[in-house]
C-alpha positions as semicolon CSV with decimal commas, in nm:
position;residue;x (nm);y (nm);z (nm)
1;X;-2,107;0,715;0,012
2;X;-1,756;0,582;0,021
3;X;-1,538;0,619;0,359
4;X;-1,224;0,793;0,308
5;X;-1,042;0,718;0,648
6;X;-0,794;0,460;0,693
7;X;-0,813;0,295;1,014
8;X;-0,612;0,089;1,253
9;X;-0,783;-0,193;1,178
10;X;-0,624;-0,138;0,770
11;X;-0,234;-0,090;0,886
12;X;-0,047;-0,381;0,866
13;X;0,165;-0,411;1,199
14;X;0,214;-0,750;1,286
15;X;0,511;-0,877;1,269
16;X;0,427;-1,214;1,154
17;X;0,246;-1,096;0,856
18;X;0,543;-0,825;0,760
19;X;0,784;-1,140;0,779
20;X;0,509;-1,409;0,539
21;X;0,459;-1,094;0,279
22;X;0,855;-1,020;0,238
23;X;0,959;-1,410;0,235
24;X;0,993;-1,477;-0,110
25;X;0,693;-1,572;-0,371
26;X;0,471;-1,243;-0,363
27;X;0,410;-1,047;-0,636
28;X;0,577;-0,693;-0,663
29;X;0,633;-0,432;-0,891
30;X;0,777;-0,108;-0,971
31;X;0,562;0,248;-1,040
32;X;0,924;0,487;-0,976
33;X;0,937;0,607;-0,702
34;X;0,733;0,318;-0,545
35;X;0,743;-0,073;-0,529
36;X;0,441;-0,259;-0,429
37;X;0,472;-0,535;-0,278
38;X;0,109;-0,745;-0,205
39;X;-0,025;-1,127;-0,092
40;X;-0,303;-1,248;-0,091
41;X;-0,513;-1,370;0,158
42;X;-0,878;-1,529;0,250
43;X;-1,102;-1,288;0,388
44;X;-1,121;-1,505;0,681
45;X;-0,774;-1,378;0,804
46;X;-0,863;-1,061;0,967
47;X;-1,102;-0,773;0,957
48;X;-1,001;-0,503;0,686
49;X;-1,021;-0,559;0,261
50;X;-0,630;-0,435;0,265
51;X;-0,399;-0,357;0,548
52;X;-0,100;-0,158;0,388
53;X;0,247;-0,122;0,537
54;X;0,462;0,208;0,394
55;X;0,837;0,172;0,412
56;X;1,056;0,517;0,351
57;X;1,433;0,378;0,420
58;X;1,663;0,551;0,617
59;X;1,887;0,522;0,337
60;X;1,685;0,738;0,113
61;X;1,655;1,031;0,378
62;X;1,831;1,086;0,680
63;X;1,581;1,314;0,831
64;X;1,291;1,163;0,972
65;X;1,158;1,480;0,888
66;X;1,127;1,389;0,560
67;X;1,053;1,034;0,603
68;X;0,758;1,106;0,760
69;X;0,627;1,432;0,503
70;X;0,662;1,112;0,202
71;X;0,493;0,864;0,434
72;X;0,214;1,117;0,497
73;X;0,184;1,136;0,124
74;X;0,180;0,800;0,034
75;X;-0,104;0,745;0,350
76;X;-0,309;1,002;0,154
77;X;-0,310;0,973;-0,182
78;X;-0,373;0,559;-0,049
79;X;-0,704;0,697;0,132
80;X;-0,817;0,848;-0,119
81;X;-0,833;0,589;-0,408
82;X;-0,861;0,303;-0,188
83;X;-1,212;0,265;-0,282
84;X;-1,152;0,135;-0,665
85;X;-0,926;-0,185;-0,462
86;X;-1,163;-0,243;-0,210
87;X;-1,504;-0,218;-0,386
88;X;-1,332;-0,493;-0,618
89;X;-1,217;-0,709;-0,319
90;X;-1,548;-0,708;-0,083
91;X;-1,687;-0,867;-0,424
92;X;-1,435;-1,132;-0,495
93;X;-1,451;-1,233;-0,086
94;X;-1,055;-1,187;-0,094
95;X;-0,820;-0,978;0,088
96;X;-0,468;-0,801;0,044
97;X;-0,176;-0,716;0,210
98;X;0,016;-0,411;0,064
99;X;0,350;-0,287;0,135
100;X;0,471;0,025;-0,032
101;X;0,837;0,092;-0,023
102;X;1,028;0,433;-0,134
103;X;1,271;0,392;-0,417
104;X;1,408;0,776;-0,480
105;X;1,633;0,997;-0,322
106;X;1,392;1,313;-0,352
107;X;1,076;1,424;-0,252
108;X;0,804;1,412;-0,541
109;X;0,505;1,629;-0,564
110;X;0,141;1,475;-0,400
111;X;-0,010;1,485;-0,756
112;X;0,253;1,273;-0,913
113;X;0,272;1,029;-0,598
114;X;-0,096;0,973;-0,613
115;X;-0,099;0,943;-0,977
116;X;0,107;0,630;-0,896
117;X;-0,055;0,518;-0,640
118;X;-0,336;0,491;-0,842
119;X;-0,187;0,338;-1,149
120;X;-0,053;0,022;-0,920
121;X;-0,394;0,021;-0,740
122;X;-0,520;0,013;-1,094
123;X;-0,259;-0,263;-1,150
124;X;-0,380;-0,480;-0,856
125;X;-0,670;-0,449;-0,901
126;X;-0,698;-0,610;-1,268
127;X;-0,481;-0,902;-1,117
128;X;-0,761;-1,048;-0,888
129;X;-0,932;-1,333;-0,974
């Protein structure tokens, strides 16, 4: 049965890592209203398949408020297809570190931000070796 939670152990939240995967040389790319932005790793550099990182700039909204309802969005429409990334990943022995970053000025509906979620999961996933 597949877990659907997304624990501590999967955020991304040290520093050091935030600083390697925005340095230049990763891959990224653009599903509007979201940019992925993902390294890879061994699997011998920490515990989870993917630790993710979600980035909603001030710039975008002013309100935390609403920061926070597109971060919460992101987080869960993440949960629930991170399954299809981290089946494939377990079997390769690799592992991934995953920013997403917030590119429009509006809120979108959860259907259409997990249908892109999904499509550069999708995406990722057809990318590891």
């Amino acid at each position: 049965m597949a877990e659907y939670t997304l624990s501590k152990a999967e955020r991304l939240n040290s520093k050091a890592m935030i600083e390697r995967l925005f340095a230049g040389g990763n891959k990224s790319f653009p599903a509007f209203p979201l940019r992925v932005v993902y390294m890879w790793l061994d699997a011998s550099e920490g515990e989870a398949p993917v630790s993710i990182l979600i980035s909603v700039p001030k710039k975008r909204f002013k309100r935390a408020v609403k920061r926070n309802l597109v971060k919460r969005r992101v987080r869960e429409a993440y949960r629930k297809n991170k399954q299809l990334l981290t089946d494939a990943l377990v079997a390769k022995n690799k592992r991934l570190v995953l920013a997403f970053i917030w590119l429009d000025n509006e809120i979108h509906p959860s259907a259409e931000i997990e249908g892109k979620v999904k499509r550069l999961l999708f995406h990722i996933m057809e990318k590891i070796e």
